[in-house]
KOLLUMTI-731850 format. One record per residue (C-alpha): residue number from 1; x, y, z. Coordinates in steps of 0.1 Angstrom, whole numbers. Layout:
<recs>
 kolpa    c1    c2    c3
   NUM     X     Y     Z
...
</recs>
This chain:
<recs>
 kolpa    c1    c2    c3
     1   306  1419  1452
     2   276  1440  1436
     3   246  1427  1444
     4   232  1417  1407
     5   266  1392  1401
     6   262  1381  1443
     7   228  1371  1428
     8   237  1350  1399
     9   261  1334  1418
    10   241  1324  1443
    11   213  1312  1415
    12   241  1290  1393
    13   251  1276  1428
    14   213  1265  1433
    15   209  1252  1399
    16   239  1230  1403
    17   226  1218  1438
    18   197  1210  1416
    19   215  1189  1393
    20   237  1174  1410
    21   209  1165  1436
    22   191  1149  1408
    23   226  1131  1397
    24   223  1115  1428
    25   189  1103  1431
    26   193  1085  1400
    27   225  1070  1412
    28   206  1060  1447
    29   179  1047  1422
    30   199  1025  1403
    31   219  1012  1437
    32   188  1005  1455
    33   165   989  1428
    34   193   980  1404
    35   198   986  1366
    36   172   968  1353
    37   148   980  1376
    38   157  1018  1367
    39   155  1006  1331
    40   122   990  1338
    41   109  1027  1353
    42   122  1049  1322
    43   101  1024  1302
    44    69  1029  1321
    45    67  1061  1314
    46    65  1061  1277
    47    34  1070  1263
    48     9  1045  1251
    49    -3  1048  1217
    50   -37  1058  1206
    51   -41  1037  1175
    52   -60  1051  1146
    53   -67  1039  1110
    54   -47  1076  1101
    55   -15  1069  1123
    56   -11  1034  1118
    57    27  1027  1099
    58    18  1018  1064
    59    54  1021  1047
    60    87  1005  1056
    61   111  1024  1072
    62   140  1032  1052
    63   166  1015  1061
    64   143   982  1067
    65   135   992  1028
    66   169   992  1020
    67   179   964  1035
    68   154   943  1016
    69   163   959   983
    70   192   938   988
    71   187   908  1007
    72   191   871   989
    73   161   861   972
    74   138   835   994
    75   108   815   988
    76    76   840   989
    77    40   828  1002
    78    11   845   992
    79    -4   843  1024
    80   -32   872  1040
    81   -34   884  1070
    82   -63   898  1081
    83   -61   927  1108
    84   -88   934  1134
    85   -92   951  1167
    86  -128   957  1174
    87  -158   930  1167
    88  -187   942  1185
    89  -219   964  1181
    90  -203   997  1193
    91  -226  1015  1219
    92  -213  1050  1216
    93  -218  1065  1177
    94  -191  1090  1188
    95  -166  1069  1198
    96  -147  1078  1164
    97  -120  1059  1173
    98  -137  1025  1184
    99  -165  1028  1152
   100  -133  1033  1126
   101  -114  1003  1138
   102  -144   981  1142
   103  -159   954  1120
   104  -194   942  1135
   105  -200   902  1151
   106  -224   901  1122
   107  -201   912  1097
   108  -169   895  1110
   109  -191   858  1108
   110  -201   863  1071
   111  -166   870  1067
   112  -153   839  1081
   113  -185   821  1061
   114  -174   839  1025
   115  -139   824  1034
   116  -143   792  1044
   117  -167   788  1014
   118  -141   800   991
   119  -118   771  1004
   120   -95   788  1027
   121   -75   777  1052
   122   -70   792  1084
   123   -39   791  1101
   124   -21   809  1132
   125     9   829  1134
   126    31   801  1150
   127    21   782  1127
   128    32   805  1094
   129    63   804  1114
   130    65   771  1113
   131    60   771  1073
   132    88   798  1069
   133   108   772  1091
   134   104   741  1064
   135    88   722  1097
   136    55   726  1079
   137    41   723  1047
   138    16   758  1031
   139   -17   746  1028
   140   -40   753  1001
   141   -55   788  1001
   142   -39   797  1036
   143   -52   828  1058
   144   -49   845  1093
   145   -69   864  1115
   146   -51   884  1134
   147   -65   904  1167
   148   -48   936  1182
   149   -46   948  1219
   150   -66   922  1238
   151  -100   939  1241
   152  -128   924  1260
   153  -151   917  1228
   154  -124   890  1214
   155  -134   869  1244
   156  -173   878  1241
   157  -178   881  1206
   158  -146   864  1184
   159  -145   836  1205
   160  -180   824  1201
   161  -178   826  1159
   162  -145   808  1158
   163  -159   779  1177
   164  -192   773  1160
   165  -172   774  1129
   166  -141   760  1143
   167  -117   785  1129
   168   -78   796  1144
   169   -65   827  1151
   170   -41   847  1164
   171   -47   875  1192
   172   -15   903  1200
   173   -25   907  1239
   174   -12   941  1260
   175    -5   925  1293
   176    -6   958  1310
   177   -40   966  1304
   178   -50   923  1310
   179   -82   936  1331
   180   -82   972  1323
   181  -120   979  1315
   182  -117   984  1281
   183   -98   945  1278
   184  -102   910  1287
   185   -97   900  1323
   186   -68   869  1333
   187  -102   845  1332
   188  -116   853  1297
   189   -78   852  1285
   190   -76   819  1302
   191  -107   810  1284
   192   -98   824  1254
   193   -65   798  1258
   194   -83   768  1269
   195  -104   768  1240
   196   -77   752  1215
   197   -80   778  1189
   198   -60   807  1192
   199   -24   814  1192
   200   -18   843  1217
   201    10   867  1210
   202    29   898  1223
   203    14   932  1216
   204    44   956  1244
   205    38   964  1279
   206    24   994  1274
   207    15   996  1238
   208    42  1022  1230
   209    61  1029  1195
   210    89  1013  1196
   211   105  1029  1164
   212   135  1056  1174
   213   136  1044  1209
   214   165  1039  1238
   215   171  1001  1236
   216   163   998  1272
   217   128  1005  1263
   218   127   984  1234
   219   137   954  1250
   220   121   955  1285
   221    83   962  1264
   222    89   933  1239
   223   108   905  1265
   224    86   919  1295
   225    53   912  1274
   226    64   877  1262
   227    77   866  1297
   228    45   877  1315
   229    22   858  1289
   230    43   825  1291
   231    47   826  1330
   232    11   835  1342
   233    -5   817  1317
   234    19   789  1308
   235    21   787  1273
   236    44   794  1247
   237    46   830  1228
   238    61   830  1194
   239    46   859  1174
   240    46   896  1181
   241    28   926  1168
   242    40   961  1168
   243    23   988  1182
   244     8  1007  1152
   245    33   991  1134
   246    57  1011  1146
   247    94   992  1141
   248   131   997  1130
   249   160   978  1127
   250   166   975  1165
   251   134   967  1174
   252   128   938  1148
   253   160   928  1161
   254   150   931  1197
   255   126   909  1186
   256   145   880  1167
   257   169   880  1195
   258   139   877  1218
   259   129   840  1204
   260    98   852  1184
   261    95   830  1152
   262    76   857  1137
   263    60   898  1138
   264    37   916  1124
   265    36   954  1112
   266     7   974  1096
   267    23   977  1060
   268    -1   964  1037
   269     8   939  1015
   270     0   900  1007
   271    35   885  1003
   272    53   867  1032
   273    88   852  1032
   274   125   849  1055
   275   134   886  1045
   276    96   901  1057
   277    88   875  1090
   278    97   899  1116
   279    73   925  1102
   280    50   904  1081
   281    22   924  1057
   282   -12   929  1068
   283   -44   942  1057
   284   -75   950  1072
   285  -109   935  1053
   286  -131   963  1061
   287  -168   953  1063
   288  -162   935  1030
   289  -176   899  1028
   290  -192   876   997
   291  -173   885   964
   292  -164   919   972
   293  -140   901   997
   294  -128   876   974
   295  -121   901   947
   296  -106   922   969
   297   -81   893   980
   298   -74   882   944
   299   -51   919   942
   300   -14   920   942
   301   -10   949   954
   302   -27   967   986
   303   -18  1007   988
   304   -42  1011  1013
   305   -63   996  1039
</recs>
């Protein structure tokens, strides 16, 4: 045999050692550790998300689109939810990132004064879910805040406003990164429990996109997230946030099939009913408070954040 074709041989003989090696870890993997556990590994390595005012999801996907366009008509709530993830008085100027997605403590409280002085009513995300349900009645003027990702400042800065002014919310929690520098640790999410006045939901594992992914994925991140919150902490998780807002068909299904009572997206919007509760609207308030706030909560229609 000439030497060139001995050599490609040989080469197309290694490269199917190769693969077939590789066919047999995987087969080794999934004996050893089991299915789920292999499943549990491909989700791990996803890539979390860096969220940014720019690549947060602010349109429904298509086919979620279409699939409203034609779904029975159901009672609609004007109800707003309010989307945070930073309150705190940002140290670093050139964090970009941190300063566009935060709304100062001092801010944030004159916010929750303008509100409550307009006659709003706060609520949680359980219990919206409970409204959509017919198990509870819509108060007057209803609102939520809603908190992203679990960072450390909900504990040290939310916290304190919502108790001298005795306001609910609702905060999406990464349990992944529960203790990561950047996010509360177990004992100020404990804290953050005890204290009666928020309703703590499911924000992933990992804080991946879950839009155009294996189901695998999809479903270890969102009943992974929810089982880890109700086991180590002992209560019960009913609402779930999307990374970025970041969702299709599977996942909101993923989720429904999961026992959430409700989700959240990033699409803005003011209108809440059966069709939307797995991917409520949302809108961020900005550092708008007095009548600027109000007005702005008057609109119908919210194109942008």
């Amino acid at each position: 045999m000439p030497r060139r074709k001995k050599t490609v041989h040989i080469q197309k003989e290694l490269l199917l050692g190769v693969l077939t090696g590789l066919g047999f870890l995987v087969l080794f993997i999934i004996a050893v550790f089991g299915l789920e556990h292999y499943q549990q590994m491909r989700a791990k390595a996803a890539t979390p998300i860096l969220e940014t005012n720019r690549t947060m999801v602010k349109k429904l996907p298509p086919a979620i689109k279409k699939q409203l366009a034609v779904a029975s008509p159901s009672a609609t709530f004007r109800v707003p939810i309010l989307l945070y993830h930073y309150v705190e008085n940002i140290q670093n100027p050139h964090d970009k990132m941190r300063v566009e997605l935060n709304v100062p403590p001092a801010v944030f409280e004159q916010q929750i004064v303008t509100l409550k002085n307009a006659g709003y009513t706060f609520m949680t995300a359980k219990e919206l879910g409970e409204v959509l349900d017919g198990k509870m009645n819509l108060p007057e003027k209803p609102i939520l805040l809603t908190f992203d990702d679990g960072h450390w400042d909900f504990a040290t800065d939310v916290l304190p406003i919502l108790e001298k002014y005795h306001v609910v919310a609702t905060s999406y929690v990464i349990t992944d990164f529960i203790g990561g520098s950047d996010f509360m640790t177990p004992q100020e999410l404990q804290e953050v429990i005890d204290s009666g006045l928020v309703d703590v939901g499911a924000h992933t594992v990992h804080h991946i996109s879950l839009a155009n992914k294996p189901l695998a994925t999809v479903q270890y991140e969102v009943d992974q997230s929810k089982m880890t919150l109700e086991q180590d902490y002992h209560i019960s998780v009913v609402s779930f946030a999307y990374p970025n807002g970041s969702f299709d068909q599977q996942a909101a299904q993923v989720v429904r099939d999961d026992g959430f009572s409700t989700a959240v997206s990033t699409v803005p919007g003011i209108e809440q009913n059966q069709a939307n509760r797995f991917f409520m609207y949302r809108i961020r308030p900005g550092y708008r408070t007095g009548d600027s706030l109000l007005t702005w909560l008057s609109q119908s229609k919210f194109a942008a954040f």
